[in-house]
N, C-alpha and C positions, 0 to 999 in steps of 0.2 A: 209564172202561173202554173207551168204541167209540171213541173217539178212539187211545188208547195200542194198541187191536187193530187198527185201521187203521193207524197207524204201522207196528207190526209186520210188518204182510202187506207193506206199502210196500219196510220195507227188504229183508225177504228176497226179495221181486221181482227190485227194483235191482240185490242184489248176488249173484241169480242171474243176471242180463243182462249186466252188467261183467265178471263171472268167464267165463259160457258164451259172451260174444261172444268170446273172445279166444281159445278153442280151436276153438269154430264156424266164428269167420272163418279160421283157420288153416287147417283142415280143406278148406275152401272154395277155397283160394289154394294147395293144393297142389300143383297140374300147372302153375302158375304159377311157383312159386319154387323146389321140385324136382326137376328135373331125371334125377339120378341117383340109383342104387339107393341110397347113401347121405346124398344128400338126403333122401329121398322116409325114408329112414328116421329120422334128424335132425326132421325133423316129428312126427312119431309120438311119437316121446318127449320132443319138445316140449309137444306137448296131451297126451301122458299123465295127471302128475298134477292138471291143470285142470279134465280132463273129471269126475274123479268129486269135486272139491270143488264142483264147479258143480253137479253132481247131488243134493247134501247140501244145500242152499240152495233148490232145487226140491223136494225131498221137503219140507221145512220147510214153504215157503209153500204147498204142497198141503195140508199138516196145518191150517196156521190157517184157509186156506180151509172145508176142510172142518168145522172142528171152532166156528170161529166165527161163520162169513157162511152159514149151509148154504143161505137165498134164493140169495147171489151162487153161489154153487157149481151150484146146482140150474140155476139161467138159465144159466152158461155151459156146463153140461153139453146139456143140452136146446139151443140155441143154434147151438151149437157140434159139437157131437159126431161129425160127421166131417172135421173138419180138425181136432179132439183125438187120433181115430184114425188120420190122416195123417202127426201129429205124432208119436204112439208111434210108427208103421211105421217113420219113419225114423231115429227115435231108437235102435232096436232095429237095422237094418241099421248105422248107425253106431256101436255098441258093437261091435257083433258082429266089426268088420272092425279095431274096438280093439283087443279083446281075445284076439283069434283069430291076428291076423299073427304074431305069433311063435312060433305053435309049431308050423308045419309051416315048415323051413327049403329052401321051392323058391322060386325067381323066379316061377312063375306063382301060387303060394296067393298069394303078400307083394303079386302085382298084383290079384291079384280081392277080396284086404282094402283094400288099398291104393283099390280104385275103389269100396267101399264105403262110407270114409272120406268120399272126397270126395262121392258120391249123395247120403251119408245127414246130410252136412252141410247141402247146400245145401237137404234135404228139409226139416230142422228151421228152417235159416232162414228159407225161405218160409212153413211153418206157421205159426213166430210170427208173420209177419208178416199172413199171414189172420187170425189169432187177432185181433192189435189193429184189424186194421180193422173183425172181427166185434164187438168191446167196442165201439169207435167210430160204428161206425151202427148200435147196440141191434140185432143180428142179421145177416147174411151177404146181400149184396145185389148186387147185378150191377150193380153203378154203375164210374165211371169213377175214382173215389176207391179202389177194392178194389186193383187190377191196379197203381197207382201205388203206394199204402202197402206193397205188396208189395216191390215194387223199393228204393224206401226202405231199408226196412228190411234188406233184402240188401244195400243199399252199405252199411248202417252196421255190421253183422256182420263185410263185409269189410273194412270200414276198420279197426275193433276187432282181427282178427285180422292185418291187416300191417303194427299196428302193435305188433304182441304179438311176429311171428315177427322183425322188426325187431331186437329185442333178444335175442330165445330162441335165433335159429336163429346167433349170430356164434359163429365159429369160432378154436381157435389162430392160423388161418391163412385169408388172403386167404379171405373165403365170396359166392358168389355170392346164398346162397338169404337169407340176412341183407339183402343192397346189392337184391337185388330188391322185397323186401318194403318194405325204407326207402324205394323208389323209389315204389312201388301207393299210399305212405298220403296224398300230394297230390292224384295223379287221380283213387283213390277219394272223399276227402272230396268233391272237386268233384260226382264224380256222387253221391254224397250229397245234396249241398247241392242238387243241381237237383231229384232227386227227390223231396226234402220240399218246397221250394218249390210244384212241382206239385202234388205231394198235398194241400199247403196249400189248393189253387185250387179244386183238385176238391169238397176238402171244402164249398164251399160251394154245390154245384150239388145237382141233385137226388138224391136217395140216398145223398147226402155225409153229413159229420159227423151225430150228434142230441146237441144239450149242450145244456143248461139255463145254460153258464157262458159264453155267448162271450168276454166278456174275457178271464178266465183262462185259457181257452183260445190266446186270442192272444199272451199273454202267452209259456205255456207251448210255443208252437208260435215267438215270436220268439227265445227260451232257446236253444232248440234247433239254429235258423237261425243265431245268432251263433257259438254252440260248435262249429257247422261250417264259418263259412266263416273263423272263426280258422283252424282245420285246416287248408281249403284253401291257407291260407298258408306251411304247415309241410312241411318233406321229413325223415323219419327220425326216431325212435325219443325224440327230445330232451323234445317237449311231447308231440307226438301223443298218447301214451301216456295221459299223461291228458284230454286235449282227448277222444278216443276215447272214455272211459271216461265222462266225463261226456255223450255225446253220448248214450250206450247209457242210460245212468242218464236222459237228460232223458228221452227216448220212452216208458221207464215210467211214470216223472211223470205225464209230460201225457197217458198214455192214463188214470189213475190220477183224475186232476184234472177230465178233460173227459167223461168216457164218464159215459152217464148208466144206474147199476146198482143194480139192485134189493137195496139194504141194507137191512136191520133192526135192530133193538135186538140187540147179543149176547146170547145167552142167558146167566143167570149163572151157572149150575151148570157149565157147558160152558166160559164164562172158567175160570173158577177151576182148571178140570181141565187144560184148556191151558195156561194163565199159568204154572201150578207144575211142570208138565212141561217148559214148555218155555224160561221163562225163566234156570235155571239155566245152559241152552246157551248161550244168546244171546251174553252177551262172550265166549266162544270160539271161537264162529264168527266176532264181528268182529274178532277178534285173530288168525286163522287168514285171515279175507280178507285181513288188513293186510298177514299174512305171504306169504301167496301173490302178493298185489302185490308186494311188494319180490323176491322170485324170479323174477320176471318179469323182472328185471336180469340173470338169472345165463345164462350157454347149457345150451343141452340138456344133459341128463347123455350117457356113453357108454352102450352097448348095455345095455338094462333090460328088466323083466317084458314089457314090450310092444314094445319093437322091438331 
């Protein structure tokens, strides 16, 4: 049962970081590959329907956290808890600027949602990315490793996201904010791939990584390395797309494999109440990521709930 509960927290992680990297990094790359008021709108209802199936996926793994690991939960709360509260601020300015752009129809609401999109993305990318570095050195430290895993973790958001709008954002007709996106997902991987490198480094100086597992660590930190710098070899929407996706899925992994957290035995009354709740969902959620991936082929819809 700790085995199969650990799996489960694993995947709803994963395919809450695959899913939210690709509307995050959008979010992120907006003043980049939008331009006009119809770009800048094109986006929005790009990451519309991703952001709240990514959101379904985090609540999930919130519930097993809570309901089966309550040591791991209790530490990361205690731990952690103002870069948790960072991480809500910015999650809530970027819904807000979601859910709010369309329904005052002036150029200035659509631009103060519009800059809240982009704030409240780059707010939650950098959270997670404190987050994993606060899992990876058992607590939040002023090392040289924090500031790097941070940036990391920003390219790889970014890179996740243009190589999502790559495909989301092509138009009937010649699209600029598509040819941009396809263009970001070479020289993001790149800065990707330098930035895990470094962080790699860092990790091993003082302050750096605490793992009990350094192989596997190396292992899961080489995964990683490879998955990117395939990428860097890639221009446009062809592989990236999944190169991206595994690159986001590997950084869970290995925070998942290398960080050393205070697990316990599940309790069993608490399995049983979780497993039967929540197992029923389970293949529909994986059947609903599958499907959200292959829509990621398709372009933005026209003008919708949110833009």
């Amino acid at each position: 049962m700790d085995v199969l509960s650990t799996l489960l927290l694993s995947l709803f992680v994963v395919g809450y970081l695959v899913l939210a990297g690709a509307d995050i990094g959008l979010g992120m790359l907006m003043p980049k590959v939008a331009r006009t008021p119809e770009q800048r709108r094109r986006v929005v209802a790009a990451i519309a329907p991703y952001f709240l199936a990514s959101e379904v996926w985090l609540v999930a793994a919130v519930g097993v956290l809570a309901g089966l690991f309550p040591s791991l939960d209790h530490h990361v709360v205690t731990e952690l808890g103002p870069v948790l509260l960072a991480l809500l601020g910015a999650w809530l300015v970027r819904d807000s600027g979601l859910w709010l752009r369309a329904r005052v129809d002036t150029p200035s609401w659509r631009a103060v949602c519009d800059t809240a999109v982009v704030a409240g993305s780059w707010g939650v990318a950098a959270s997670w990315g404190l987050v994993l570095a606060g899992l990876l050195t058992h607590g939040p430290t002023a090392s040289v490793f924090t500031p790097l895993c941070v940036v990391a973790v920003l390219a790889l958001f970014a890179l996740r996201g243009a190589s999502f709008g790559a495909e989301r954002l092509v138009g009937e007709f010649h699209d600029d904010s598509a040819d941009v996106a396809a263009q970001a997902t070479r020289v993001l991987a790149r800065v990707a791939l330098a930035a895990t490198l470094l962080a790699a480094g860092a990790a091993l100086l003082p302050g750096g990584v605490v793992t009990g597992r350094p192989l596997v660590a190396a292992v899961a930190a080489v995964a990683l390395l490879g998955v990117l710098a395939v990428t860097s070899g890639l221009t446009g929407p062809m592989l990236s797309r999944h190169t991206s996706a595994l690159a986001m899925g590997a950084a869970g992994v290995l925070t998942a494999l290398c960080a050393q957290l205070p697990v316990e035995p599940v309790p069993a009354t608490a399995a049983v109440f979780v497993w039967v709740m929540l197992a029923p969902a389970v293949p529909f959620m994986v059947l609903g990521q599958v499907w959200m991936y292959r829509l990621a082929r398709r372009p933005a819809p026209v003008p919708t709930f949110f833009a």
